[in-house]
Structures are given as structure tokens and as C-alpha cells.
C-alpha positions as CSV (number, residue, x, y, z in Angstrom):
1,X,0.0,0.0,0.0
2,X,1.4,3.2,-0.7
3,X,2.1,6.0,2.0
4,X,-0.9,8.1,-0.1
5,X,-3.0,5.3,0.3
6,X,-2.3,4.6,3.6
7,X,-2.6,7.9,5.1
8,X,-6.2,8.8,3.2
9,X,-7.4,4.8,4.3
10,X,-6.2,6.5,8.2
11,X,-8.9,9.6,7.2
12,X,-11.6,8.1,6.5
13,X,-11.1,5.2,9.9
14,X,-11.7,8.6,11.3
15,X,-14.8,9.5,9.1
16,X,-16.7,6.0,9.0
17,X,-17.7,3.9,11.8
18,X,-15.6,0.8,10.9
19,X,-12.5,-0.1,11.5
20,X,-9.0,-0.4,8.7
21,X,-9.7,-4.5,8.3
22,X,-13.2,-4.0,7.5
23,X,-12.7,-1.0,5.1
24,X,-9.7,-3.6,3.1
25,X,-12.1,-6.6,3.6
26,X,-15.4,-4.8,2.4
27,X,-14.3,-2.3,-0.5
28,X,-13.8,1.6,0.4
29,X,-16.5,2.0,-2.4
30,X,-18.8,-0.3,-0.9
31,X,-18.3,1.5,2.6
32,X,-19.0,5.3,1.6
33,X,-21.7,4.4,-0.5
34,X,-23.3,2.4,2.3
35,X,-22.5,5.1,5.1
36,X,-23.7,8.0,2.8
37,X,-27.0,5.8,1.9
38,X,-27.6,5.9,5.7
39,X,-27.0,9.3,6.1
40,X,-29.7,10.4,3.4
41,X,-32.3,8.4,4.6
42,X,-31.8,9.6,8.1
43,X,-31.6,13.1,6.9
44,X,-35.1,12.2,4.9
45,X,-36.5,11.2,8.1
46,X,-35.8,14.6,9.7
47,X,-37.1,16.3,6.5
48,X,-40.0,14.5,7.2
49,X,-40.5,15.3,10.8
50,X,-39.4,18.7,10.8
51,X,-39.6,20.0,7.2
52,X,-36.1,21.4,7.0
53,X,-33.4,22.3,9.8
54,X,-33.8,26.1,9.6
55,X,-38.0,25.1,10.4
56,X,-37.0,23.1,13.2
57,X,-34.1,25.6,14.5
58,X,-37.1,28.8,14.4
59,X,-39.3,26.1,16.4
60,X,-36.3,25.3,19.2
61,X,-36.2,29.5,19.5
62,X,-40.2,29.2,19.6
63,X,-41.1,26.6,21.7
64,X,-37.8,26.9,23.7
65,X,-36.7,23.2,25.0
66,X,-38.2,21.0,27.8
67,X,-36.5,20.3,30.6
68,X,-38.6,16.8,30.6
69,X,-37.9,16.4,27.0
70,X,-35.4,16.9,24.6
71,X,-35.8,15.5,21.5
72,X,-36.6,18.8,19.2
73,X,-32.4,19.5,20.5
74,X,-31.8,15.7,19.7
75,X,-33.0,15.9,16.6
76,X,-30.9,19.6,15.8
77,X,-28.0,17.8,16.8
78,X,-28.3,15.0,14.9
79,X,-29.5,17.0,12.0
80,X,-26.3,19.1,11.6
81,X,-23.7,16.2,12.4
82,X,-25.2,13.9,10.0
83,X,-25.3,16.9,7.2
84,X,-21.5,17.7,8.2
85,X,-20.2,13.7,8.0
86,X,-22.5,13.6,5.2
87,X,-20.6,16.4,2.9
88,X,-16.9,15.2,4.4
89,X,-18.2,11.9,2.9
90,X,-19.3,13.0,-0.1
91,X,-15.7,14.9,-0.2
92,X,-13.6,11.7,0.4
93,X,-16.0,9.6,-2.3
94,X,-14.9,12.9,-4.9
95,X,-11.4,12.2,-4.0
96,X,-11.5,8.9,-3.8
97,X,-13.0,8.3,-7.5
């Protein structure tokens, strides 16, 4: 494997949640594709719920949050990391092609 190789296979054990055997034994490919396939669908989901993260941001500063429940932050949270691993994914699958 070449040092190139090596150090951008190192990036993305930090981006994806599997580890450097089962990144060699499955197919980098195979992995993005998979990981960004999840990402969009859970991002549909929220679409779904909330209509789009700006509409559920103006609810949070609305409604304000629960102490009892805190799902509307959950789901904020989860919105914009799953949005930010989705466009470093989408990034390394540019780069990667």
C-alpha cells in the first residue's frame, strides 16, 4: 500500500464507523456508499418530521426546549452532524474516485 493510500485509508477510519480491516475486507467503495445511503435516509426522516433544519431551528427558539424532553435538540444535533459527516463523505468519495 502506498504512503498516499495509507494515510487517506487512516482519514476516513476517522470518518466512518468501521474499523481499517473492514474498510480492506469490504471495498472503500462499498463503505462510503453504504455510510452516505444511511446518512440520506436519516436526513429524509428529519425532513420528514421537521420540514427542514432552519424550520425546526425557528421552532427550538419558539417553543424553547423542555427540561422533561429533549428531542426537538436531539434531533438539531443529529441533523447538523449527520449533514456535516454527510458532505466530508461525499468529499472523500470525490477524492476517492
Amino acid at each position: 500500500m502506498s504512503l498516499k493510500t495509507d494515510n487517506r485509508t487512516h482519514e476516513l477510519e476517522d470518518l466512518l464507523p468501521v474499523g481499517r480491516e473492514e474498510l480492506l475486507r469490504r471495498g472503500l467503495l462499498t463503505v462510503l456508499t453504504e455510510r452516505i445511503w444511511h446518512l440520506k435516509e436519516r436526513l429524509r426522516q428529519l425532513t420528514e418530521q421537521h420540514g427542514s433544519l432552519s424550520q425546526l431551528e425557528r421552532r427550538i427558539k419558539r417553543e424553547g426546549l423542555s427540561p422533561d424532553d429533549h428531542s426537538l435538540y436531539h434531533d438539531w444535533l443529529e441533523w447538523r452532524a449527520a449533514q456535516h459527516e454527510l458532505d466530508r463523505l461525499l468529499e472523500a468519495l470525490k477524492t476517492a474516485l
